[in-house]
C-alpha positions in Angstrom: 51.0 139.5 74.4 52.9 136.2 74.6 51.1 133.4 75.3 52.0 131.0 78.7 53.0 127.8 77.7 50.6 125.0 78.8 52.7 121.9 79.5 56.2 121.4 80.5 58.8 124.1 80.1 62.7 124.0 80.9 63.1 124.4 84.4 65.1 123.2 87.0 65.1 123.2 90.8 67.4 122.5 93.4 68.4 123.4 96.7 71.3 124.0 99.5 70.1 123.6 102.7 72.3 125.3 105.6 72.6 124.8 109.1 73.1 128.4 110.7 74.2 126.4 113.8 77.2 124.3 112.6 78.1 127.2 109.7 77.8 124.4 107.5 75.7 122.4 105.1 72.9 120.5 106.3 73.7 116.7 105.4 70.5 114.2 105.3 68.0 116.2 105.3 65.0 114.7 103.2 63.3 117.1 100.8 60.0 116.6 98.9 58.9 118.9 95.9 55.1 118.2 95.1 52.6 119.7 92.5 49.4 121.1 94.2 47.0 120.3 91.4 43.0 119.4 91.6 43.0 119.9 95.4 45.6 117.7 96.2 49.6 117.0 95.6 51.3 115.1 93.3 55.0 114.0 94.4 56.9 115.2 91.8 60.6 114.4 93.5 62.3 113.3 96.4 65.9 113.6 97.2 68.1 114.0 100.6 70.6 116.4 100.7 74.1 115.6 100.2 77.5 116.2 102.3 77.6 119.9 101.1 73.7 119.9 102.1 72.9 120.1 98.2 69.8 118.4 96.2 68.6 118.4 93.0 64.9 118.5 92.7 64.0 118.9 89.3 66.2 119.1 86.0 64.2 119.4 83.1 60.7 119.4 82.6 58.1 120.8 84.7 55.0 121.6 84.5 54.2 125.2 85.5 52.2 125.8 88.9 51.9 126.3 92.5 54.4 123.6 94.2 55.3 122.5 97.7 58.7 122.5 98.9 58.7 119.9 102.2 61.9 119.7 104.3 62.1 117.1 106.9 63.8 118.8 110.2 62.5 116.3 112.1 64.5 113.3 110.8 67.6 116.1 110.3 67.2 116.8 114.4 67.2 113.1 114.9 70.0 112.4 113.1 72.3 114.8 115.2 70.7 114.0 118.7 68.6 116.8 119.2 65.2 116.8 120.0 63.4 118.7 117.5 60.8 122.1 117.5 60.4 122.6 114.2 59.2 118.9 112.6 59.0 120.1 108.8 59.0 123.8 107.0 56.9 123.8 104.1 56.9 126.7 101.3 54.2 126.7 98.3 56.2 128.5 95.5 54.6 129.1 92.0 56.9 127.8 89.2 56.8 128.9 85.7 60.2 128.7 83.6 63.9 129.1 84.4 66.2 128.2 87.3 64.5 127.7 90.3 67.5 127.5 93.3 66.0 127.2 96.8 67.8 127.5 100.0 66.5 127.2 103.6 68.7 128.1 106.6 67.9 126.4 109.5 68.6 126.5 113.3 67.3 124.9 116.1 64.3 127.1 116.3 64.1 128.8 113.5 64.1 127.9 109.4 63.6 130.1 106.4 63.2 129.4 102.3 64.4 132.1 99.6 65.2 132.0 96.2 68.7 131.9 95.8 70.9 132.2 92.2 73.1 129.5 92.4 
């Protein structure tokens, strides 16, 4: 048996968010990765998606652990007008190694979070 490495292990994490609406990437939307540890979080990144609705979270070390993936949908709403239903989607994800791509599709009433392989 191999053992689990303790501290920080190569991994990366990004994500692409997409708005199933326009049929198009989701520019400006604020995402927050955090580190659930001792009962509470620890920010670990912040970044706003880009044109393409891309962000880079993470590229490099992290620790490994249960996380919290934060979108902001409210502030994505406000910035095109609408008034929004769903204020943030949240995911808790456990991280270990590797490549850890993200997605969340998003619509007016609706959102979801998968692991995607680009």
């Amino acid at each position: 048996m191999t053992a689990r490495p303790r501290g920080p292990v190569a991994t990366t994490v990004s994500t692409h968010a997409l708005d199933a609406e326009r049929g198009g990437g989701a520019a400006g939307v604020l995402v927050r990765l955090a580190r659930r540890r001792d009962g509470g979080l620890e920010v670990v990144a912040e970044a706003t998606t880009d044109a393409a609705g891309r962000a880079t979270l993470a590229d490099g070390d992290v620790v490994p652990g249960d996380y919290e993936l934060r979108f902001d949908l409210a502030g994505y709403s406000a910035a095109r007008g609408t008034e929004p239903f769903l204020v943030e989607l949240t995911a808790v994800v456990r991280m270990d190694r590797g490549r850890y791509h993200l997605p969340v599709l998003v619509a007016t009433h609706a959102a979801t979070v998968y692991r995607g392989s680009a």
